[in-house]
C-alpha positions as CSV (number, residue, x, y, z in Angstrom):
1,X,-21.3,-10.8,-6.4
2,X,-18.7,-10.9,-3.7
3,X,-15.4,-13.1,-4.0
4,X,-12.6,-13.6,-2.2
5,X,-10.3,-11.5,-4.2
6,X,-7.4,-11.5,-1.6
7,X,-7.2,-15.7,-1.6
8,X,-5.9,-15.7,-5.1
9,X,-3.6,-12.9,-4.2
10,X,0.4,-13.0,-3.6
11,X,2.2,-11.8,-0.2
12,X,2.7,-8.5,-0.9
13,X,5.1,-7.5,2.1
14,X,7.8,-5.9,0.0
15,X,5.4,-3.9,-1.8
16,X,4.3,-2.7,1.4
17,X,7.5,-2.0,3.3
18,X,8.3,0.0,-0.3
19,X,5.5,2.5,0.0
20,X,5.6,3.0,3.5
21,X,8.9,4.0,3.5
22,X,8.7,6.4,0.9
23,X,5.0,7.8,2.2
24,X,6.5,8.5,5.1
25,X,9.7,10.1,3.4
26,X,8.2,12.5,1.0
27,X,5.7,13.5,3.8
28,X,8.4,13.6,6.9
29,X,5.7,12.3,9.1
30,X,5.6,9.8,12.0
31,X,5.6,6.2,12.8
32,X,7.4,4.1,10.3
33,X,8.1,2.4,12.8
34,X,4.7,1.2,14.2
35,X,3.9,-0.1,10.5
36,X,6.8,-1.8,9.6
37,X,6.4,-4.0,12.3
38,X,2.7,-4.6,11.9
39,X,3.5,-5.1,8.4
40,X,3.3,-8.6,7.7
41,X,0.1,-8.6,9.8
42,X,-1.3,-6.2,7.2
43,X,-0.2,-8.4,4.1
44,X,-1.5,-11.8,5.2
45,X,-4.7,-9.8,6.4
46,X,-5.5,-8.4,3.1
47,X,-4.3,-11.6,0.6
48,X,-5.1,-14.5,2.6
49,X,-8.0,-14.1,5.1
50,X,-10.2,-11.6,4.6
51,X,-13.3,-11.7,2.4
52,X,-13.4,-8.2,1.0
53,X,-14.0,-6.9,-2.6
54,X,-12.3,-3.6,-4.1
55,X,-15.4,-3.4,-6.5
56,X,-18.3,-3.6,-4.1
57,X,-16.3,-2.1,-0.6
58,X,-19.8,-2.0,1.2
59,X,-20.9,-5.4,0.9
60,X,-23.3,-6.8,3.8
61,X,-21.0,-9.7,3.4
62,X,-17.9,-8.6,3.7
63,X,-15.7,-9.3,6.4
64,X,-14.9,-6.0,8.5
65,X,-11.2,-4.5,9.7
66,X,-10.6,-1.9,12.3
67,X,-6.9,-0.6,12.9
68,X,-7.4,0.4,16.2
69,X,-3.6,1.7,16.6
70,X,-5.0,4.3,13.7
71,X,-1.5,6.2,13.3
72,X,-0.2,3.6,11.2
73,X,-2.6,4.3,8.5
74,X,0.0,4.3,5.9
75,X,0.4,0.7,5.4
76,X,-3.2,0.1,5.6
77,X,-3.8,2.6,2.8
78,X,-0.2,0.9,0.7
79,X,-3.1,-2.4,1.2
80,X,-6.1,-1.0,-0.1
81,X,-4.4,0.4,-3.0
82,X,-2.3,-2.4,-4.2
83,X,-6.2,-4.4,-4.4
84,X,-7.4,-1.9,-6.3
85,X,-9.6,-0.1,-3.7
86,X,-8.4,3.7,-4.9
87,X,-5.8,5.0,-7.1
88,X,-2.0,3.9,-6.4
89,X,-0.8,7.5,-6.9
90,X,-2.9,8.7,-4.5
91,X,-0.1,7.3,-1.9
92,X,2.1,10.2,-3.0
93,X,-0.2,12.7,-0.9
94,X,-0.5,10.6,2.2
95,X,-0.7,13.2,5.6
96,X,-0.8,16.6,2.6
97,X,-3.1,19.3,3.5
98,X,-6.7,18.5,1.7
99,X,-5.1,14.6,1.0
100,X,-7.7,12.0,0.7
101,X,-5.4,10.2,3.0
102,X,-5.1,11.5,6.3
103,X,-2.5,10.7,8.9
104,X,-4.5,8.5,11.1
105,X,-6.5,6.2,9.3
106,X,-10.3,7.5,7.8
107,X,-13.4,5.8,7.2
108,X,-14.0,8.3,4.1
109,X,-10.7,6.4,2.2
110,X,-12.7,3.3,0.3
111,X,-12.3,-0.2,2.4
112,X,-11.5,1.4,5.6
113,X,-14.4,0.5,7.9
114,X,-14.1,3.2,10.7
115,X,-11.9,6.2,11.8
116,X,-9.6,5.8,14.4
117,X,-6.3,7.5,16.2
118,X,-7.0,8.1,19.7
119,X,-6.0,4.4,21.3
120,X,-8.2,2.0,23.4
121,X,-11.7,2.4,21.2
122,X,-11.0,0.2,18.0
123,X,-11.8,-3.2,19.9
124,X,-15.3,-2.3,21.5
125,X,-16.3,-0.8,18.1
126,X,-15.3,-3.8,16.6
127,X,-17.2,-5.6,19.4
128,X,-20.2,-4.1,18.6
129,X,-19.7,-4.7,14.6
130,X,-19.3,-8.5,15.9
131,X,-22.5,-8.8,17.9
132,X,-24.3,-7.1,14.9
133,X,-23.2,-9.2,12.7
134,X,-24.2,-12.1,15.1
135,X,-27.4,-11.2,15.6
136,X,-27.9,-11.5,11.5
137,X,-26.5,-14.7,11.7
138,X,-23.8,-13.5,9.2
139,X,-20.9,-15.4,8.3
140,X,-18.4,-12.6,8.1
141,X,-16.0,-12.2,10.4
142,X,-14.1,-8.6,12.4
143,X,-10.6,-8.2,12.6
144,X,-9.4,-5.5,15.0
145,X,-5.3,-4.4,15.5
146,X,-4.5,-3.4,18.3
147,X,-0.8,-1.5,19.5
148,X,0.6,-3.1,23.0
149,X,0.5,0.5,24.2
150,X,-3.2,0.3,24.0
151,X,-3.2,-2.5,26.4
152,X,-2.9,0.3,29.1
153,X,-6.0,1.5,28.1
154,X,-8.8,0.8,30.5
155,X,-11.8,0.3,27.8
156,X,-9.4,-1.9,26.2
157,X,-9.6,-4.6,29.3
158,X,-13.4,-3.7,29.4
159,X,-13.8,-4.7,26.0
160,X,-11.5,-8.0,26.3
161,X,-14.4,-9.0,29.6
162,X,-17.0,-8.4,27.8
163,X,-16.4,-10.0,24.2
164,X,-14.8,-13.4,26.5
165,X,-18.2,-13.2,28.5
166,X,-20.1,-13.1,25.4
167,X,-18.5,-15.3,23.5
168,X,-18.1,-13.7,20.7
169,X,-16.7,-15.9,18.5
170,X,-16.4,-14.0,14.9
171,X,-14.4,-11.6,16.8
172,X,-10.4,-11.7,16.5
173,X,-8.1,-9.6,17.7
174,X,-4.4,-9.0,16.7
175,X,-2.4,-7.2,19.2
176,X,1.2,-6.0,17.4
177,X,2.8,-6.4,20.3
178,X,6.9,-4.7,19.6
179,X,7.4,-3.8,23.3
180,X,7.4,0.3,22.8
181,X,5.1,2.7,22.7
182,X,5.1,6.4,22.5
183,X,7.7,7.2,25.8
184,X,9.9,4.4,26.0
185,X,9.3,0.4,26.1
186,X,5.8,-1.0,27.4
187,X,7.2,-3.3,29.9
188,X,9.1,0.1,31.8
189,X,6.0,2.1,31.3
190,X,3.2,-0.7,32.3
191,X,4.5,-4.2,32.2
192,X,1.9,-6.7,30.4
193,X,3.5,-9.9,30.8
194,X,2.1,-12.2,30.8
195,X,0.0,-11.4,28.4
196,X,-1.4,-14.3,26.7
197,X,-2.7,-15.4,30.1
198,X,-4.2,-12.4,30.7
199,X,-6.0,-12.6,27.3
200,X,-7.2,-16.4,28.4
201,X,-8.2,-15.6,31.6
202,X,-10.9,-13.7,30.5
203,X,-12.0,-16.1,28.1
204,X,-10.0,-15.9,24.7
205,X,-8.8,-18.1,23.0
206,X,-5.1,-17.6,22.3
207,X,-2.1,-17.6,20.7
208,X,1.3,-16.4,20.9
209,X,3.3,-16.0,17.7
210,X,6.3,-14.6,15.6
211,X,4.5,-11.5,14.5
212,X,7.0,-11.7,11.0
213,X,6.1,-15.0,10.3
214,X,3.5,-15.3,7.6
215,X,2.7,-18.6,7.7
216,X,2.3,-18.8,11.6
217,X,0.3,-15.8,11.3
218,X,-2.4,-17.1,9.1
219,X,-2.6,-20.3,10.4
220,X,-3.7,-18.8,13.4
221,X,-6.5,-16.2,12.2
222,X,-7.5,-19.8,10.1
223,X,-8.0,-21.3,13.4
224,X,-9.5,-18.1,14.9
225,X,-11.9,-18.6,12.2
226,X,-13.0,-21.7,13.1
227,X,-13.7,-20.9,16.9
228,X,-16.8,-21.0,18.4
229,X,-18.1,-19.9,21.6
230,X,-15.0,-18.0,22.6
231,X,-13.0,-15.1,20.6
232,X,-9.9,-15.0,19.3
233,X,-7.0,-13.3,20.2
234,X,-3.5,-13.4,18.4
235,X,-0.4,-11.6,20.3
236,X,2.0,-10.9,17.2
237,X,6.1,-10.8,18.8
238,X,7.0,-8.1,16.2
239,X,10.3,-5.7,16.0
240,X,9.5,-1.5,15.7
241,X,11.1,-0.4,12.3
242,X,11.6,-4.5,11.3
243,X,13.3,-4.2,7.8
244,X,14.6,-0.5,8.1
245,X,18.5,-0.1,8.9
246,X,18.9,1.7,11.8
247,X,14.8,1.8,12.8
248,X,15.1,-1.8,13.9
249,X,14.1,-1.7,17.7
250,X,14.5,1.8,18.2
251,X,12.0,4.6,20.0
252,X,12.6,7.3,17.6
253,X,11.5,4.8,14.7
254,X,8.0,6.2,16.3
255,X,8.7,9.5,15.7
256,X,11.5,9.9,12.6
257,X,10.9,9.7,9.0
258,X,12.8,8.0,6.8
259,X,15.2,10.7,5.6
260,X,16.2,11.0,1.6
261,X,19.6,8.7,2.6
262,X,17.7,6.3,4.5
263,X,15.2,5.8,1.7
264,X,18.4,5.9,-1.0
265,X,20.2,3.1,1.4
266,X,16.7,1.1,1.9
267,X,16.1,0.8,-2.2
268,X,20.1,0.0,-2.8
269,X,19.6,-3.1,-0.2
270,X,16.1,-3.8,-1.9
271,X,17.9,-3.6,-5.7
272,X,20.7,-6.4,-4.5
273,X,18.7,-8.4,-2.3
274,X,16.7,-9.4,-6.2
């Protein structure tokens, strides 16, 4: 029988920020960056809001999740395996050759619903998961994250038309929106402001919030929730590298890993901030 395991869970944003610092340390690979500052998206996602079970991962009535900015993976994976979807070890071979956990995010791993890594295709999948699940008359809802950079994808804008002509309401999007992407800053490469009324132009419903604020994060997926007749879309104000010293805002948190002092300084600040 599915329950809502993640309700009765705890904010597990330090646990989190731990294992993606050191997955990304031991396997000197990219974008610690990217999923520190979708971080706290990923924590209220997975204990407060969506209706998922680690013991039956394929339920009809599950609620689905599709990190469309799929080279974060890492903090996704840190999620499914602090709720008990695989193996906690198992982080230790993130991005190794063979590794059940693959650089960019893979619907093989338990609880990921779909593979992703090249940007600007999570959002019509997760439109077409949506209107499925509509067309059931399901109660479950899809979540898709998407990267600002992916906002200068042209199937991305399709996809925002079409789900706001629709009105696809069990759809809600989260856009991490930490003003870089892979060259430089988004607003020097294609500006997107104003975004939000972009977003509600084309018929979403929308908010604009402090992307590190738990408790303005959930209440608005809680409201998203409740929408009907339009979708929802939540632009999260986050920081690139938020948490790390010296990643903080910084374009080469998108590239760097955490080196062996970084992760040395990162769990001496950790040890006295208890």
């Amino acid at each position: 029988m599915l329950y809502n395991y993640f309700v009765m869970s705890k904010s597990i944003a330090n646990i989190l920020m731990k294992d993606v610092i050191r997955m990304t340390n031991l396997s000197k690979t990219s974008h610690v960056g990217g999923c520190l500052s979708c971080l706290n998206i990923i924590d209220v996602l997975y204990t407060e809001i969506m209706n998922i079970d680690n013991k039956n991962p394929k339920s009809q009535k599950r609620d689905r999740f599709i990190l469309s900015k799929g080279h974060t993976a890492a903090v996704v994976y840190s999620a499914l395996a602090n709720k008990g979807f695989f193996p906690k070890e198992l982080l230790d071979t993130f991005f190794e050759d063979g590794t059940m956990l693959p650089g960019h995010i893979d619907h093989k791993v338990p609880g990921v619903e779909f593979s992703t890594g090249s940007l600007g295709h999570g959002l019509a999948v997760g439109i077409g998961m949506a209107l499925s699940l509509r067309n059931k008359k399901s109660k479950s809802n899809v979540y898709v994250l998407l990267s600002d950079g992916e906002m200068n994808s042209g199937s991305t804008w399709e996809s925002i038309m079409f789900a706001g002509h629709h009105k696809i309401s069990n759809l809600i999007c989260i856009v991490d929106k930490n003003s870089f992407q892979a060259l430089g800053k988004t607003n020097k490469v294609i500006n997107l402001d104003p975004l939000d009324k972009k977003w509600k132009s084309f018929g979403w419903k929308t908010y604009d919030i402090d992307g590190h604020d738990n408790k303005k994060i959930k209440s608005a997926l809680i409201a998203g929730k409740k929408s009907i007749n339009k979708p929802t879309v939540v632009i999260c104000n986050t920081i690139k590298g938020k948490g790390l010293k010296g990643f903080e805002g910084k374009l080469f948190s998108h590239y760097r890993p955490p080196t062996d002092k970084d992760l040395d300084n990162f769990v001496k600040v950790s040890s006295n901030e208890k």
